[in-house]
LONU-358743 format. One record per residue (C-alpha): residue in one letter; x, y, z. Coordinates in steps of 0.001 Angstrom, whole numbers, padded with zeros to 6 digits, always signed. Example, Ala and Ser with C-alpha at 12.3 -4.5 7.8 and 13.67 -1.06 7.14 Angstrom:
// residues 2
A+012300-004500+007800S+013670-001060+007140
// end
This chain:
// residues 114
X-006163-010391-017659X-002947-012656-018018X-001173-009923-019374X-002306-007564-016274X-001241-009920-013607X+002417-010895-015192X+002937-007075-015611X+001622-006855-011949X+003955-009663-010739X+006939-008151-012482X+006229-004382-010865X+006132-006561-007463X+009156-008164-008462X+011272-004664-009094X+009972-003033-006381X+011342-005438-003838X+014595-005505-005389X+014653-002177-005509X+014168-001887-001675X+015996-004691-000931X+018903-002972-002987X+018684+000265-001412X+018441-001407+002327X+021404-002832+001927X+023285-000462+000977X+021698+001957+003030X+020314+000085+005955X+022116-002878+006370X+020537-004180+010084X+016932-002887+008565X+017431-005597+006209X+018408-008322+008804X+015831-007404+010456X+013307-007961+007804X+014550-011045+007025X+014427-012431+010130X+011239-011098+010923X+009467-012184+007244X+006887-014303+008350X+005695-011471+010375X+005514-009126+007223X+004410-011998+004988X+000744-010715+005193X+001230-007215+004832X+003180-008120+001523X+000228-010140+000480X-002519-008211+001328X-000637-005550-000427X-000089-008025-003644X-003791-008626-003574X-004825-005123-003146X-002505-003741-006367X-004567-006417-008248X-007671-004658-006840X-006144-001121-008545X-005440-003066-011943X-009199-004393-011581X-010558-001288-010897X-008414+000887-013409X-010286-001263-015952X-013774-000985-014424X-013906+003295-014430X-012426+006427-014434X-008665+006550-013328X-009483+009639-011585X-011780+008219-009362X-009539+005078-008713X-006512+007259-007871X-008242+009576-005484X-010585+007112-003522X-007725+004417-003718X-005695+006666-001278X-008052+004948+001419X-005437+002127+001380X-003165+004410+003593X-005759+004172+006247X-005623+000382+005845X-001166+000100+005988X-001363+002431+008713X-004126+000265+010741X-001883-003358+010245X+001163-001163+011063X-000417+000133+014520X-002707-003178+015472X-000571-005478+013469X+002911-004890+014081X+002385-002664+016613X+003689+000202+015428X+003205+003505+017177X+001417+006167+015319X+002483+009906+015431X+000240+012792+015718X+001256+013680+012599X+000409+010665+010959X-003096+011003+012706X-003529+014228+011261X-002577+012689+007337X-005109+009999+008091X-007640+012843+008675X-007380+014900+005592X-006683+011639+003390X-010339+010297+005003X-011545+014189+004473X-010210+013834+000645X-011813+010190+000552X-015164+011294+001855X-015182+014926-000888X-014734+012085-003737X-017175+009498-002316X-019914+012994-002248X-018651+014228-006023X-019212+011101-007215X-022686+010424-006043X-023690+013862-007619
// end
């Protein structure tokens, strides 16, 4: 479990200098932003943190499959804390991903009852 969670932490720890690479060289005042708004995003990135060590849990617990394709359900979560959160507005077309992601959600939740 040791293992998991260092491997976890350094995935974490690429990813967000991997952003933070390409949003400075892409999006400079992005960036700023962020920074200056971080404590505002601090519980996103943990709740995120937390819910990767959810996947690594899980991955061990049953089929990858099944993780991978009823994991998706974490979009519905990101774009909920975007929209009541951080009050991000949410597109029609984003409303119509949420629908066939919780469509796809709901087909695996069925399959694997049968």
């Amino acid at each position: 479990m040791l293992k998991a969670l260092l491997v976890l932490a350094l995935a974490n720890s690429l990813q967000t200098v991997a952003q933070g690479s390409y949003m400075a060289l892409r999006t400079p005042r992005e960036l700023a932003k962020c920074i200056v708004l971080w404590r505002r995003a601090v519980p996103v990135g943990v709740l995120s943190a937390l819910g990767s060590a959810c996947w690594f849990a899980a991955f061990a617990m049953t089929d990858v499959a099944l993780v991978r394709g009823f994991g998706q359900i974490e979009i519905l979560f990101t774009l909920a804390v975007g929209h009541f959160y951080l009050k991000e507005r949410t597109k029609r077309g984003e409303i119509g991903g949420l629908l066939l992601v919780g469509g796809g959600v709901a087909l695996i939740a069925v399959a694997g009852m049968g």
